[in-house]
C-alpha positions as CSV (number, residue, x, y, z in Angstrom):
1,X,67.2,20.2,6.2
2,X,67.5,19.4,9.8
3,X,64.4,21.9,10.7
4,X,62.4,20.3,7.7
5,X,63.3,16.7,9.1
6,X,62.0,18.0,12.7
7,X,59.2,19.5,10.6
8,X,57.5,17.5,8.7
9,X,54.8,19.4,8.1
10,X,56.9,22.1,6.0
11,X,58.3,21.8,2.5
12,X,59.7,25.0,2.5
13,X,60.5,28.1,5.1
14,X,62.5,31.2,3.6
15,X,62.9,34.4,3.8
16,X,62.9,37.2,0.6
17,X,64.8,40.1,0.8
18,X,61.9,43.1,0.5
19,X,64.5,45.0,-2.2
20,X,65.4,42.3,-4.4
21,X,62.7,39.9,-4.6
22,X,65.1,36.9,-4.1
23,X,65.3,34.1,-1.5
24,X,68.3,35.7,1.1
25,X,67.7,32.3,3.5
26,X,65.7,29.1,2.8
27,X,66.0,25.4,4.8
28,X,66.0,24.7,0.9
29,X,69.3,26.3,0.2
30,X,69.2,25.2,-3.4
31,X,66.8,28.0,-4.2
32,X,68.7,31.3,-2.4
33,X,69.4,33.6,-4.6
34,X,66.6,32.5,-6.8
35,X,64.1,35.3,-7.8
36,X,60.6,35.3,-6.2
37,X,59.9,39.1,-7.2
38,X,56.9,38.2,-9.0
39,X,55.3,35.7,-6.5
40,X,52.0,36.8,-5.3
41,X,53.3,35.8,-1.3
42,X,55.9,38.3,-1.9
43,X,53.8,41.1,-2.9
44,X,50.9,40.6,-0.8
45,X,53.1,39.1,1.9
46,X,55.3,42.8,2.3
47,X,51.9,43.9,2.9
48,X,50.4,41.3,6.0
49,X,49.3,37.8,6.1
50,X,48.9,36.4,2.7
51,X,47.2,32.4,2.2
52,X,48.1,31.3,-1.6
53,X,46.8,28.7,-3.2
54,X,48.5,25.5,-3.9
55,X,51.9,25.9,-5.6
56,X,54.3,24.2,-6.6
57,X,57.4,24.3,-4.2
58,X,60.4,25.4,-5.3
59,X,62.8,23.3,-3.1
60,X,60.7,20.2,-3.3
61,X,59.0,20.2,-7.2
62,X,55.2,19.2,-5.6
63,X,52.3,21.0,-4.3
64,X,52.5,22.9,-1.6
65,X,50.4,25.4,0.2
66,X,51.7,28.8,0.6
67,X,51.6,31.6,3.0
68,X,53.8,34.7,3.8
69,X,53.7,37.4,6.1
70,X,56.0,40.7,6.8
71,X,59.2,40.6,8.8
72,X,59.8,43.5,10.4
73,X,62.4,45.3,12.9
74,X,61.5,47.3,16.2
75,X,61.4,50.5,14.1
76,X,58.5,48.9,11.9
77,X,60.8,48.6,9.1
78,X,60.4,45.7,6.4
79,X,63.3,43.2,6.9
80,X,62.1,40.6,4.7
81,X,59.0,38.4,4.3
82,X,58.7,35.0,5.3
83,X,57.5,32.8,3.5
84,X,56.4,28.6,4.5
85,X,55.1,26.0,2.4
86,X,52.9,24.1,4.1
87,X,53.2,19.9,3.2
88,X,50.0,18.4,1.6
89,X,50.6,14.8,2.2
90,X,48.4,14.9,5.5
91,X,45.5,16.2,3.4
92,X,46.4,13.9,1.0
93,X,46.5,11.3,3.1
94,X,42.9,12.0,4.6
95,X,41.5,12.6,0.9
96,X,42.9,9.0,-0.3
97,X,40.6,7.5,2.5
98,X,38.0,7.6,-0.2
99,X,35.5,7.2,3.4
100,X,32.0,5.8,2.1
101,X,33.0,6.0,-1.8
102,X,33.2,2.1,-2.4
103,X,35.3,0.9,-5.1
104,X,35.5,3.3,-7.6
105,X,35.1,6.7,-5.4
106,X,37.9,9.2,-5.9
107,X,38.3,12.2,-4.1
108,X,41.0,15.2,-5.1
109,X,41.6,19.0,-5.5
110,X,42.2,20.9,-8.4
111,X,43.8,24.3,-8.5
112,X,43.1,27.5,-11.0
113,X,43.9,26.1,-13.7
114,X,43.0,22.5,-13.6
115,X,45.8,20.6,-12.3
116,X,45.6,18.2,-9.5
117,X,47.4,18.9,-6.7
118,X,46.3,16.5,-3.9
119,X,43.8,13.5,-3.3
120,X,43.7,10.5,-4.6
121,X,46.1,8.8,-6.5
122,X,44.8,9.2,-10.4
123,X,47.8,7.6,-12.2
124,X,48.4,10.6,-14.1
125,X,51.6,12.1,-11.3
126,X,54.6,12.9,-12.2
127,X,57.6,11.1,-11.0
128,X,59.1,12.2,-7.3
129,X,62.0,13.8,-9.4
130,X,60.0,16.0,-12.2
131,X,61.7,19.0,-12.7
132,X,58.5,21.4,-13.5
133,X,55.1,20.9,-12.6
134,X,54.3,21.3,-16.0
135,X,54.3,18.0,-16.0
136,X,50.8,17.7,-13.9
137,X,48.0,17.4,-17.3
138,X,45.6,20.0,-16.7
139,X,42.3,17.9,-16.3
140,X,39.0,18.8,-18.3
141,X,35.4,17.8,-17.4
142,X,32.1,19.3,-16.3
143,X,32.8,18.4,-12.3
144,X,36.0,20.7,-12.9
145,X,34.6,23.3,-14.4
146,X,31.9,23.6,-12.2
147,X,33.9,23.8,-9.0
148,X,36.4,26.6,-10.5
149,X,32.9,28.4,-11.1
150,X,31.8,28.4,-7.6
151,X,29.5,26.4,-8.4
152,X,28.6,23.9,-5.4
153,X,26.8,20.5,-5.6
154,X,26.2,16.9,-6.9
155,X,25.4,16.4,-11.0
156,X,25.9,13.0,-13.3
157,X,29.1,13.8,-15.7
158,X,31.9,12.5,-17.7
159,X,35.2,12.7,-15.9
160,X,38.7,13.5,-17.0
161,X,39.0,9.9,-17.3
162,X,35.7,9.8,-19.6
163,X,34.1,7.5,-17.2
164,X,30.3,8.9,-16.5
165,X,30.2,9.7,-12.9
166,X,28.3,10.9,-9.8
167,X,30.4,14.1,-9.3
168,X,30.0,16.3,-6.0
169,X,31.9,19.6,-6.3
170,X,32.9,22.7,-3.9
171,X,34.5,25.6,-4.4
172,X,37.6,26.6,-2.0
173,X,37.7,30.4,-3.8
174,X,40.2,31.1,-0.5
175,X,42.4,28.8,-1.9
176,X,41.9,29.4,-5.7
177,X,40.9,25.4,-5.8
178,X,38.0,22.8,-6.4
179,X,37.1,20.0,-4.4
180,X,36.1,17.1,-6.7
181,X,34.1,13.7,-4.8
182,X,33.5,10.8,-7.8
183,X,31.9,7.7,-8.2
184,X,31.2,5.5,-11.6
185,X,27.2,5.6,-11.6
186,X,27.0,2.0,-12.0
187,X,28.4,1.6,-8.4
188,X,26.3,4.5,-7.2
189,X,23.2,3.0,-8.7
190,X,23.5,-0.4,-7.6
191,X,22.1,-0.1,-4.4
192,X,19.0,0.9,-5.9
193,X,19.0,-1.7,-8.8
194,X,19.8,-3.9,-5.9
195,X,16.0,-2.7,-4.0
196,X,14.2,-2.8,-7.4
197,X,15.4,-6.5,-7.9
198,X,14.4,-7.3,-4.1
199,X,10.9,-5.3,-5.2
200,X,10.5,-7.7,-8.2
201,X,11.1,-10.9,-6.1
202,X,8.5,-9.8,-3.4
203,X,5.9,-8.8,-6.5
204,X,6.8,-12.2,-8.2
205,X,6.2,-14.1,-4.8
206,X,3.1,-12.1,-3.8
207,X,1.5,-13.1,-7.4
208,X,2.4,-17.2,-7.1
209,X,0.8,-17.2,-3.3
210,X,-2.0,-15.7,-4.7
């Protein structure tokens, strides 16, 4: 807790014993002993240096980016692998911004299978104390689909929220994730109702001079 509290960029650091799959050390100690056998950052993390996508920590119950990487001894034997969860609330923080996206612009990421996992707040969290991450809906529109299909770019669509939106996506395939940017298409089309009213009044103007 004290290295997490110097650390603040870290959920989780732990290490998982090679043999058994299960946490042998963790500034979390709830979770040693717990089994992490299955994890992809403990198989591919025996292996090298592994970059997950966005889990859900263990310790902590939120998302969490992962990476791992082998442990070993000066005989190049496999000690353990080590394994950090990287905090999201600085990317979270910079996604809330919402920088240019007026009102109504929302801004978050999605992971494989549709939950959202960081960026603006969409009132649909769970509570700091959920005990599964079940809890997180998965989300269903056209904007997620698209950027869990690699598909990159801006389209008019209803969002999660059935609001009809101007929706720019990107892929993140490194991270297993979608980036989702949204606007309501009223706000994005009111600068140009804005010009054609502003057209009118010149035309209207331009017609009682003459």
């Amino acid at each position: 807790d004290q290295f997490l509290y110097n650390n603040p960029a870290f959920f989780d650091i732990f290490l998982i014993d090679p043999n058994s799959g299960e946490v042998s050390a963790s500034s979390t100690p709830d979770i040693e002993g717990s089994p992490h056998s299955d994890a992809n950052y403990f198989i591919e993390g025996k292996r090298g240096f592994f970059l997950d996508s966005f889990k859900f920590s263990p310790g902590r119950h939120d998302a969490a980016l992962t990476f791992s990487l082998p442990v070993w001894n000066r005989y190049g034997e496999l000690l353990s692998v080590l394994v950090a969860q990287l905090n999201h609330e600085s990317l979270n923080e910079f996604l809330s911004q919402n920088y240019g996206l007026g009102e109504t612009g929302i801004s978050y990421i999605v992971n494989r299978e549709g939950r959202y996992v960081v960026g603006t707040e969409l009132g649909i969290r769970p509570s700091p104390n959920a005990l599964s991450h079940s809890e997180h809906p998965i989300l269903d529109s056209e904007g997620i689909l698209n950027a869990l299909s690699n598909r990159q770019g801006g389209s008019v669509y209803e969002n999660f929220a059935h609001k009809t939106v101007f929706g720019y996506t990107q892929p993140l395939p490194i991270l297993n994730a979608g980036l989702l940017i949204e606007q309501d298409l009223h706000e994005v089309l009111i600068p140009i109702l804005d010009l054609e009213r502003l057209i009118m009044l010149y035309a209207l103007l331009a017609l009682a001079i003459a």
